[in-house]
C-alpha positions as CSV (number, residue, x, y, z in Angstrom):
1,X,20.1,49.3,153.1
2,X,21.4,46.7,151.2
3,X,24.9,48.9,150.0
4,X,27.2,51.0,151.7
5,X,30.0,52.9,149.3
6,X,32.5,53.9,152.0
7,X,35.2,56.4,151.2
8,X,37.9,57.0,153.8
9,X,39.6,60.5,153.9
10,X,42.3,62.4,155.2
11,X,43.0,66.0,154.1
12,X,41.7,64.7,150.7
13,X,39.3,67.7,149.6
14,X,41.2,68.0,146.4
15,X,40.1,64.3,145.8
16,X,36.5,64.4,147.2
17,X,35.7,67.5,144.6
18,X,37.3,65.5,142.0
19,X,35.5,62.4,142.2
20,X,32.7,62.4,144.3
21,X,30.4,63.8,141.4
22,X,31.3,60.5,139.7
23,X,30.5,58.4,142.5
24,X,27.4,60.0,143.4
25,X,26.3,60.3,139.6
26,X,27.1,56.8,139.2
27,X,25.6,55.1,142.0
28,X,22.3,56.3,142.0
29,X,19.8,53.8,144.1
30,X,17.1,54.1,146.5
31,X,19.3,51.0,148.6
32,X,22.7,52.7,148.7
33,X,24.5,55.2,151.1
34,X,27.5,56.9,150.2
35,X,29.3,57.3,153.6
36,X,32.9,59.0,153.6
37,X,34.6,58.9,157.2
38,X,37.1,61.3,157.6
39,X,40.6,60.1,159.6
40,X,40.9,63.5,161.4
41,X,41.1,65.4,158.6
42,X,43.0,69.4,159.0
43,X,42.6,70.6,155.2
44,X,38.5,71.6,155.1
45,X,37.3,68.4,153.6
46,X,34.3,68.8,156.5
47,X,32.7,71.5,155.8
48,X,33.2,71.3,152.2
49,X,31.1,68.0,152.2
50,X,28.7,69.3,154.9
51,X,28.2,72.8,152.8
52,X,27.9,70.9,149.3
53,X,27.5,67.3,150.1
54,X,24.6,67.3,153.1
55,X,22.8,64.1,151.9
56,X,26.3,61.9,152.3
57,X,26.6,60.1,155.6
58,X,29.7,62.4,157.4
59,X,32.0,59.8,160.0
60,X,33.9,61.7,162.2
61,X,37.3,60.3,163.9
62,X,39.3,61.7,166.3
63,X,42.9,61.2,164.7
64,X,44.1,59.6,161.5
65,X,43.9,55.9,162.3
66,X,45.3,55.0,158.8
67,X,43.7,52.8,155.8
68,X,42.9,49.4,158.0
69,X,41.6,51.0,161.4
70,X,40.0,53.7,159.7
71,X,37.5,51.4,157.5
72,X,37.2,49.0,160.7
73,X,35.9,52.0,162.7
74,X,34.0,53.2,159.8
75,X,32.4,49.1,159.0
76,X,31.0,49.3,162.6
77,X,28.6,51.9,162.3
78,X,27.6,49.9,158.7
79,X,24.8,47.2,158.8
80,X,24.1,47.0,154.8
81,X,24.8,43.8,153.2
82,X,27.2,45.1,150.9
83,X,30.3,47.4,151.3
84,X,32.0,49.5,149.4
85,X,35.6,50.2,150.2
86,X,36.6,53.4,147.7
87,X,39.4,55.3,147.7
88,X,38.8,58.9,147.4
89,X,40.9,59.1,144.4
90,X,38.5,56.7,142.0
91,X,37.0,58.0,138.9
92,X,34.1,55.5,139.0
93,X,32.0,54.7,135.8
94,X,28.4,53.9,134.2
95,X,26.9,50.6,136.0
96,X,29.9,49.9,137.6
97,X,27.7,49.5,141.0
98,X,24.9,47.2,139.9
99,X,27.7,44.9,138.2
100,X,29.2,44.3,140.8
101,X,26.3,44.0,142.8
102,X,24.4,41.8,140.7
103,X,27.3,39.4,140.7
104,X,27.7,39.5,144.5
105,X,23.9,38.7,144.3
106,X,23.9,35.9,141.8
107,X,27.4,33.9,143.8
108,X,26.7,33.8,147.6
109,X,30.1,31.7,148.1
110,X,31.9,34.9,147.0
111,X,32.7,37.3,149.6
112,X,34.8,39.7,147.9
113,X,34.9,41.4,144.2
114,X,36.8,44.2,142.4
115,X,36.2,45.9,138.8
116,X,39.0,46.4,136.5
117,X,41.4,49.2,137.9
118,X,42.6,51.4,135.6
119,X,44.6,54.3,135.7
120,X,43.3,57.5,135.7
121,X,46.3,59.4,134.9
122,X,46.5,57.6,131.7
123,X,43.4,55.9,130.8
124,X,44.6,52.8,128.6
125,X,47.1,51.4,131.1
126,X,45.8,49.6,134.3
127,X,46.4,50.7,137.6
128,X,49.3,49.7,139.6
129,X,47.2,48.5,142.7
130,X,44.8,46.5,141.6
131,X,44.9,46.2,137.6
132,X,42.6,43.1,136.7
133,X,43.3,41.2,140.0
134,X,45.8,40.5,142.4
135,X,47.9,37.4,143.1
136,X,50.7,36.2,145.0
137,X,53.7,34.0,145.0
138,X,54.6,31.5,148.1
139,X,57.0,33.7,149.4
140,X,54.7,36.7,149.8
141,X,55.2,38.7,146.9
142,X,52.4,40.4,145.6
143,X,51.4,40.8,141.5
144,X,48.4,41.7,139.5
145,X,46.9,40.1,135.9
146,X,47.8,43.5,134.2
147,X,51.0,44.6,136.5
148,X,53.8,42.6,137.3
149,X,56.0,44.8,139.6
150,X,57.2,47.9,137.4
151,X,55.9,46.8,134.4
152,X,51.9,48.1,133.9
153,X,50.7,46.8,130.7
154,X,47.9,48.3,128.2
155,X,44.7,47.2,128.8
156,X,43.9,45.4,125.3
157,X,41.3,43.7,126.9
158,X,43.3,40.5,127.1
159,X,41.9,40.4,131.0
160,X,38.4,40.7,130.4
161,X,37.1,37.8,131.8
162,X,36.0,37.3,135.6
163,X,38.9,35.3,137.7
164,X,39.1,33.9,140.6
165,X,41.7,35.7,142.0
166,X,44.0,35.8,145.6
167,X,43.2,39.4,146.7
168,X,40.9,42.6,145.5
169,X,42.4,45.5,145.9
170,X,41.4,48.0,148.9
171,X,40.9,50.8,146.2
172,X,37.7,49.8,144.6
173,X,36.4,47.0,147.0
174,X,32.6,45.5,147.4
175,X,32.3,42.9,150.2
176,X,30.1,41.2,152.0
177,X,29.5,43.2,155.2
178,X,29.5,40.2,157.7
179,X,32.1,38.7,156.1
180,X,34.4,41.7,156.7
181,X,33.3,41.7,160.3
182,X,33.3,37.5,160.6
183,X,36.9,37.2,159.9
184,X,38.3,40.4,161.9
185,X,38.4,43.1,159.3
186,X,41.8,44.8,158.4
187,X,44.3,44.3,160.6
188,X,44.4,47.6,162.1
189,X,48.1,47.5,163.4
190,X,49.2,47.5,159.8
191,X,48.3,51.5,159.4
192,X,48.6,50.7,155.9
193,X,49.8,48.6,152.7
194,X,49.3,44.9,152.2
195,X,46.2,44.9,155.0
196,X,43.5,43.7,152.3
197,X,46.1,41.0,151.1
198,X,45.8,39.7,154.6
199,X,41.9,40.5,154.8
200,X,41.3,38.1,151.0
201,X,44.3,35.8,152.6
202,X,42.1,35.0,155.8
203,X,39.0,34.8,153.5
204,X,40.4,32.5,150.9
205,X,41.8,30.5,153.4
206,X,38.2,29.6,155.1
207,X,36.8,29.3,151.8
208,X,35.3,32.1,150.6
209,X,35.6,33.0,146.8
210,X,37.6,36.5,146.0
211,X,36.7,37.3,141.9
212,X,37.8,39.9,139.6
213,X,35.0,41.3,137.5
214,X,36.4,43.2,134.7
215,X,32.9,44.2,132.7
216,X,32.7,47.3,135.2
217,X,35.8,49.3,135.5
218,X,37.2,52.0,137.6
219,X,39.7,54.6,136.8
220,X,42.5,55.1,139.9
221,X,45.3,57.9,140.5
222,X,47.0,55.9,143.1
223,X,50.1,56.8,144.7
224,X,48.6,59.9,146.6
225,X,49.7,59.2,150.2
226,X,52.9,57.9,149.7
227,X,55.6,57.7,146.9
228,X,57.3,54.6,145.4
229,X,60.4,55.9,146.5
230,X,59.4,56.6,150.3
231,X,61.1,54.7,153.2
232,X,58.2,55.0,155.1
233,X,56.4,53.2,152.2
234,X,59.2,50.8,152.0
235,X,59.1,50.1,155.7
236,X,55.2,49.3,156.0
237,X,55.7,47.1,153.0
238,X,58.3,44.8,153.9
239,X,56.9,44.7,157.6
240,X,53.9,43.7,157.0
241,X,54.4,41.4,154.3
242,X,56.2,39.4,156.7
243,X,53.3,39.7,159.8
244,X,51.0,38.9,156.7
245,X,52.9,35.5,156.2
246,X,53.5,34.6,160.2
247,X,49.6,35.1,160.4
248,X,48.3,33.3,157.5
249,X,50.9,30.3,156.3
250,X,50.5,26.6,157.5
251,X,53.2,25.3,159.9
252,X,54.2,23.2,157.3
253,X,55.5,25.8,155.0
254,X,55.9,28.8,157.4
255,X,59.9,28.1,158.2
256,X,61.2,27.8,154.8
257,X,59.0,30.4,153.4
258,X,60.7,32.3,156.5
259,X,64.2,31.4,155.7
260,X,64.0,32.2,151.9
261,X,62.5,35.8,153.0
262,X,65.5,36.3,154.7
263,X,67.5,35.5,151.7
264,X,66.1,37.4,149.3
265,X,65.3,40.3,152.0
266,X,69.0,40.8,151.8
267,X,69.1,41.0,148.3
268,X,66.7,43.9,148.3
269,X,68.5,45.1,150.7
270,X,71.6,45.1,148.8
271,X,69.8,46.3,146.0
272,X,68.4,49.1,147.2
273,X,71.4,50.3,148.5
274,X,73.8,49.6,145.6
275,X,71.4,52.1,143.7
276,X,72.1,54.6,145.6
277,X,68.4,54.7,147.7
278,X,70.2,54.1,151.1
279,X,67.2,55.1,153.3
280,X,65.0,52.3,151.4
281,X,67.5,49.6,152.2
282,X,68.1,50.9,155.4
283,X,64.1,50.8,156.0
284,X,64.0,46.9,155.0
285,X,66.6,46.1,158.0
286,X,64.1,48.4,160.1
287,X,61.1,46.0,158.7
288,X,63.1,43.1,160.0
289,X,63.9,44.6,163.4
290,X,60.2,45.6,163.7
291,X,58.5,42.2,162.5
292,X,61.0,40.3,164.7
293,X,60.3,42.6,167.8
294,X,56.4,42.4,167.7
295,X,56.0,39.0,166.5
296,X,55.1,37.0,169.1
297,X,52.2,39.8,169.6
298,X,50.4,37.9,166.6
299,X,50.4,34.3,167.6
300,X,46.8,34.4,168.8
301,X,45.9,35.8,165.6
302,X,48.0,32.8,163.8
303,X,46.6,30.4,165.7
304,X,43.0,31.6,165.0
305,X,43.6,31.9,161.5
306,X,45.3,28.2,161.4
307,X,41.9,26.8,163.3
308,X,39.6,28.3,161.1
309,X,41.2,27.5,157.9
310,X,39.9,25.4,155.1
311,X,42.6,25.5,152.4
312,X,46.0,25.0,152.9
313,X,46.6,25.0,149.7
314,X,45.0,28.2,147.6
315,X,44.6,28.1,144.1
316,X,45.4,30.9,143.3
317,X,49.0,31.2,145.1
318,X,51.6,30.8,142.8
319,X,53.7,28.3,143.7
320,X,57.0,29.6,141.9
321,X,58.9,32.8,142.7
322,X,57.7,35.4,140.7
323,X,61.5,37.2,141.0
324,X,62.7,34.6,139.2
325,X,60.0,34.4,137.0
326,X,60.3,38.5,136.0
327,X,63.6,38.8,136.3
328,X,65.7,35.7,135.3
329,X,63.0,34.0,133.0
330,X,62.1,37.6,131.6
331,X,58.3,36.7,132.1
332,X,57.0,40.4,132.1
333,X,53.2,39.8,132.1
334,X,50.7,37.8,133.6
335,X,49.7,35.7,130.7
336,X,53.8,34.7,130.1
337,X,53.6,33.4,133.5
338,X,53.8,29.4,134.2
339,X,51.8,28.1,136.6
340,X,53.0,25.5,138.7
């Protein structure tokens, strides 16, 4: 089998009848399986697939082991060349497959590549996670060409061309399958949110290529598991951003990175509460608590990272703070930004 379109679920049978017709009608190929591996699941997303879906490869977990442990349980029981990691809540399109793969096929030295993400609540507008390719600043802050924090622009096509880019996005994913496995998968103790930044971070850094490849698009609700404004969401962000840089930065960088964090972790902080959202704020001490507390529980995984790596110094980091380029330079989109 040369690709595997994996779609992890939990209690997402609303989503599965929804979109499922797309993939399948899409992704038609005597070398494909569409697998979905259901985290547990209580609605009756089971027997709906088993009742109207029997020819789609049924995974069965015990609990709901989140985004990153669910996929590594589910990529163990996958031995095509190719994966697919798909969010159940992707509207996929014409050819969007066979781009990709014919991309993967024609550029060994890239190991991961995502379409352009748009949004499928409002079709002309990228996607919040994901848009045309994500990117991120030395301090850890994450940004797509298309969506710099809350501003989403219109897709005019002005991101068209395939980029070389810092991380794909886990909603729409195709990597190499011993990649994935070579450099540890997701890290399963994130449960979820920044875990395929870490995954292209490790990758990058050993010197594989990630690319953006916006001639086959995908259409994304997002959003579905947990709001913007959810402490929970809050906490798992800020938490692992920070495990994310402890793992992956050089020793040369990783205390002033560190230090500034905790600078501008306060402002957030401050932020946050000053707008009245006093569980968020209170969640980004929690982070801080949390990442402190468990730290020393990812040394070996620092170290191995540090010993494997190739790159110290990624391309495609920025090298500025992309705070101060949004808000004090008022550099809203990707294309305003200055590269240093």
């Amino acid at each position: 089998m040369k690709t595997s379109v994996v779609i992890l679920n939990w209690n997402g049978k609303k989503w599965l009848e929804k979109f499922l017709p797309s993939v399948i009608h899409y992704s038609q190929s005597d070398d494909l399986e569409i697998v979905v591996a259901d985290n547990a699941s209580t609605d009756d997303s089971v027997s709906f697939l088993s009742e109207k879906y029997p020819h789609v490869r049924l995974l069965l977990f015990d609990k709901n082991w989140g985004f990153a442990e669910g996929y590594n349980k589910a990529l163990a029981e996958i031995e095509s060349k190719y994966t697919v990691l798909l969010n159940s809540d992707v509207e996929v399109t014409d050819n969007w497959l066979a781009t990709l793969t014919e991309y993967m096929e024609a550029n060994p030295d890239v190991a991961a590549v995502q379409p352009k993400i748009l949004s499928q609540l409002d079709k002309e507008h990228f996607e919040y996670a994901g848009a045309a390719g994500g990117f991120i600043d030395q301090y850890g802050y994450p940004f797509c060409r298309g969506r710099i924090f809350s501003v989403v622009e219109k897709d005019k096509d002005q991101y068209d061309k395939p980029l070389d880019i810092f991380w794909a996005t886990g909603a729409c994913l195709m990597i190499r399958t011993d990649a994935y496995k070579a450099v540890g998968g997701l890290d399963g103790s994130f449960f979820a949110h920044q875990e395929e930044i870490d995954l292209c971070w490790r990758l990058r850094a050993r010197g594989h290529r990630i690319v953006c490849l916006p001639s086959a698009s995908v259409y994304h609700v997002g959003g579905g598991t947990l709001s913007a404004e959810s402490p929970r969401k809050t906490f798992l962000n800020f938490r692992n951003n920070l495990l994310m840089l402890y793992k992956n930065l050089p020793e040369s960088k990783l205390k002033t990175v560190m230090r500034t964090r905790t600078l501008l972790d306060m402002l957030s902080f401050v932020q946050f509460w000053l707008t009245g959202k006093k569980k968020n704020a209170q969640a980004i001490l929690e982070a801080r608590r949390e990442f402190k507390k468990i730290m020393h529980e990812y040394q070996s995984k620092r170290i191995e990272n540090q010993q494997k790596a190739t790159l110290d110094n990624i391309p495609e980091m920025y090298r500025g703070l992309i705070l101060g380029s949004f808000y004090l330079k008022g550099r809203k989109t990707f294309n305003n930004i200055t590269w240093k």
